[in-house]
Residue, then its C-alpha position, 0 to 999 in steps of 0.5 A: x727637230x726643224x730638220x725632220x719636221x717635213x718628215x713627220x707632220x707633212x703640209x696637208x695636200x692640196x685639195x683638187x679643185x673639182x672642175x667637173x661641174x662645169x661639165x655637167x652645166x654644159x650637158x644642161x646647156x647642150x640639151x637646150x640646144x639639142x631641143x632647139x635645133x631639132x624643133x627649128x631645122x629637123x632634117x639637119x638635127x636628125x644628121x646628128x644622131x651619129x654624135x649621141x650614138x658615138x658618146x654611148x658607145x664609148x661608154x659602153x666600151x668602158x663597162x665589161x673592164x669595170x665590171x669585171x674588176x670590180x667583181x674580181x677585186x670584191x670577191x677575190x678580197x672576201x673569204x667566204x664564197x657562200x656569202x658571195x652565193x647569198x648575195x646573189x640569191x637575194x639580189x635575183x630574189x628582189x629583183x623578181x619581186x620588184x618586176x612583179x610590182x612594177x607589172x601590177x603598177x602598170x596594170x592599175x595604171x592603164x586599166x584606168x587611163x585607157x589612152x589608147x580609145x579612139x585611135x586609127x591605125x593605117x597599114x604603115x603604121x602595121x608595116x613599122x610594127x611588124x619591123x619592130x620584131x627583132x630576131x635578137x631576143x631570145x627564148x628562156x634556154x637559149x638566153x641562159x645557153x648564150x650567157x656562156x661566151x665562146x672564149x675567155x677573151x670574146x666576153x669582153x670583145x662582144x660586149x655582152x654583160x652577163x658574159x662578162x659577169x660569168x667569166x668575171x665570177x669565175x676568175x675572183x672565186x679562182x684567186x680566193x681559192x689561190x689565197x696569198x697566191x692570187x694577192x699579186x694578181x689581184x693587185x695587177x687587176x686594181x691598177x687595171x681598174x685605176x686606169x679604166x676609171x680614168x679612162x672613164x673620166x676623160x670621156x665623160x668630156x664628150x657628155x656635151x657633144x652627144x647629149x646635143x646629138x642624141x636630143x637633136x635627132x630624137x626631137x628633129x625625127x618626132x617632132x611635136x606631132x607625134x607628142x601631141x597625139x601620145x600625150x596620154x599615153x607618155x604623161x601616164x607613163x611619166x607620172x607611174x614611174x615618179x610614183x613607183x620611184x618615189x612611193x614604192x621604192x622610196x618607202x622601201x628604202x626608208x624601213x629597209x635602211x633608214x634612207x631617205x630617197x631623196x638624198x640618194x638620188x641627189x648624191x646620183x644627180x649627174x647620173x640621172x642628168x648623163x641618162x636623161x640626157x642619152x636616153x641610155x642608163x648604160x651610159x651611168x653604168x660604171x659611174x653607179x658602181x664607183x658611186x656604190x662603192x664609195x657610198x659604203x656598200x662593199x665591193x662582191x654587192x655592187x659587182x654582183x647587184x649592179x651589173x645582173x640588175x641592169x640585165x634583170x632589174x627592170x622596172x621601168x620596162x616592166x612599167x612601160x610593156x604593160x601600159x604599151x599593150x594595153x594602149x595597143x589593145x585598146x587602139x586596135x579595138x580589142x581591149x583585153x580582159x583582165x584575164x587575159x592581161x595577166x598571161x600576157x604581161x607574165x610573158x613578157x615578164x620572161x621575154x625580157x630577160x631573154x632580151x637582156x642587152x638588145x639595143x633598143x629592148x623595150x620596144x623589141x621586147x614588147x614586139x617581140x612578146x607580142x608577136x609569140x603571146x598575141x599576133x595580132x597586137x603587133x600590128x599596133x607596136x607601130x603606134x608608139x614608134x614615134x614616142x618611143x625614144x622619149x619614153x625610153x628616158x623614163x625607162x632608163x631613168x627608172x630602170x637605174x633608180x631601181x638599181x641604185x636602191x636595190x644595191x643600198x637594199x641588198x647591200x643591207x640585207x647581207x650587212x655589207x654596208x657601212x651604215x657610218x659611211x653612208x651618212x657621211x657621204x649622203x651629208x657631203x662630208x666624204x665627196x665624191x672624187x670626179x676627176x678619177x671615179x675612185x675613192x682614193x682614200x678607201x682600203x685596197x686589196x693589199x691593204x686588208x690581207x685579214x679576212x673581213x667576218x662582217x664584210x663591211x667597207x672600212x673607211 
């Protein structure tokens, strides 16, 4: 019996050492340096924005493979291609209705501040206006048209995410009409996703050296000036989106799915520290779909809520366009009536769609708008030039708190979540496993060859 003990009752493993904290205390320490330098030596910090440029796009390297096995694993495991649909549907559905309420947020919101009175505008400031209108946002059709990639292959080289979405859609509903033959091309695609995942997790390490960077060169080439002048406009705007986070978003939680918001965002606490730190919520992309399926939210919701949430799901842009052409109308001296507020802001509402993935989008698409709804108010978009780096951390913030709880919310709905798993995860009793962004522990595709009627994610 001695003999087969090694056998049949094995040492427990060793547990990992999680070493990732470390990490993220040095993200914190290299903002405090990046915010330094930048004040003290400016021409020098702004020199450093190659290094924050070059962390982010790393990053965004990583995210067309993740999406695309992320989604070809879900739903190639799932049986029924209708409750794919419905996913779908109901995710397009909330998204719709949350970007309403954020539009009539901001609406309040600036109609009482009114930030804007007072303020000058010089023809430079029109000439940095004008030079925000970007040609990359594009119309209704041709935004739709331009989600078709022109190969299979240039949906991943070109980086756009809604290409990869499409393509990604495709192949899983081709392997679950394949049946058991499609199951060794779905195992082939879960190796993929173990090594992109750690891919992933080795270059979180740079997370220090482009926080540094990215918060030198926002504070080096703004300065303290430009924030003293916009301290209305960036404090209102501030205090909206912890409003619409914490009270709007957070009440919907808690009667939709018993949660308390807090304890989500504190289980997506470095997520929010790598966006406050990059002024990108892409950066967290791939860590917010590892974290969904890991909370206990099946894999064909994460896959298809995240990825078409951070293309249509924009809060905090909704929020930040409607009180920046307020402020813009009341700068110039043309405040608007309500209206004709509402026409404008619909507009934008669409043309933001159309700008889905365009570097920089919140102030392109705002120009952008301006320039098809009301000419004149372009000339304004030079005023919020200065600021508009750091309230695009706002933005991306609340932008990726929207997509956490819509994924938690949809994930609901369609009764594919593991209520059982997401209270063991929100208490600390299931970590997160950082070294490799993976639940190790979690059911794989070869391992649930029955369908799943009530498509939940087993433990």
């Amino acid at each position: 019996m001695a003999a087969i003990t090694p056998d049949t009752a094995p040492a427990a493993p060793r547990v990992k050492r999680d070493r990732t904290h470390y990490l993220y205390i040095a993200v914190i320490v290299a903002v405090a340096l990046g915010i330094a330098v930048g004040l003290i030596w400016p021409d020098a910090a702004i020199q450093l924005k190659p290094l924050g440029t070059g962390f982010v796009n790393l990053i965004k390297m990583m995210i067309s493979p993740i999406i695309f096995c992320t989604i070809v694993l879900g739903i190639g495991s799932v049986r029924k291609a209708a409750k794919v649909g419905a996913v779908g549907g109901i995710a397009l559905g909330y998204f719709l209705v949350m970007s309403l309420v954020a539009l009539a947020i901001g609406l309040v919101v600036g109609n009482v501040l009114h930030p804007g009175d007072g303020l000058h505008l010089t023809n430079a400031l029109k000439a940095t206006g004008h030079a925000q209108v970007s040609s990359d946002a594009l119309p209704p059709v041709d935004f739709v048209l331009s989600i078709i990639p022109t190969t299979f292959v240039s949906a991943f080289t070109e980086g756009q995410v809604l290409q990869t979405l499409l393509v990604a859609l495709l192949a899983g509903f081709a392997l679950q009409a394949m049946g058991s033959a499609g199951q060794p091309v779905l195992r082939g695609i879960e190796h993929i996703q173990r090594l992109v995942f750690r891919i992933l997790s080795m270059v979180m390490w740079a997370a220090p050296i482009g926080a540094f960077g990215a918060i030198a060169a926002v504070v080096g080439s703004a300065g303290l000036d430009a924030l003293k002048s916009l301290a209305v406009l960036m404090l209102g705007f501030y205090v909206t989106c912890v409003l619409f986070v914490f009270v709007v978003l957070g009440a919907i939680l808690r009667v939709v799915a018993g949660l308390n918001v807090f304890s989500l965002f504190k289980y997506l606490a470095r997520e929010f520290l790598l966006i406050l730190s990059t002024s990108s919520s892409e950066s967290a992309l791939p860590r917010l779909i590892a974290k969904m399926e890991h909370l206990g939210v099946s894999k064909p919701v994460v896959g298809i809520t995240v990825p078409t949430g951070y293309s249509f799901n924009l809060d905090g842009t909704m929020i930040y366009m409607t009180m920046a052409s307020l402020y813009i109308a009341d700068a110039l001296g043309t405040p608007m009536s309500v209206g004709e507020q509402i026409p404008l802001l619909l507009f934008l509402l669409l043309a933001s769609k159309g700008a889905a993935g365009v570097s920089g989008a919140g102030l392109a698409t705002l120009a952008g708008g301006l320039q098809s709804h009301k000419p004149a108010l372009v000339d304004g978009v030079g005023l919020i030039v200065g600021i508009d780096r750091f309230m695009s951390e706002a933005r991306a913030l609340t932008n990726f708190a929207g997509n956490a709880v819509a994924t938690v919310l949809v994930g609901t709905w369609t009764k594919e979540i593991d209520k059982e798993r997401v209270r063991q995860v929100l208490s600390g009793e299931l970590p997160f496993d950082e070294t490799t962004l993976m639940d190790e522990g979690r059911a794989t595709v070869t391992e649930v060859p029955e369908p799943r009627e009530e498509g939940l994610v087993k433990a």
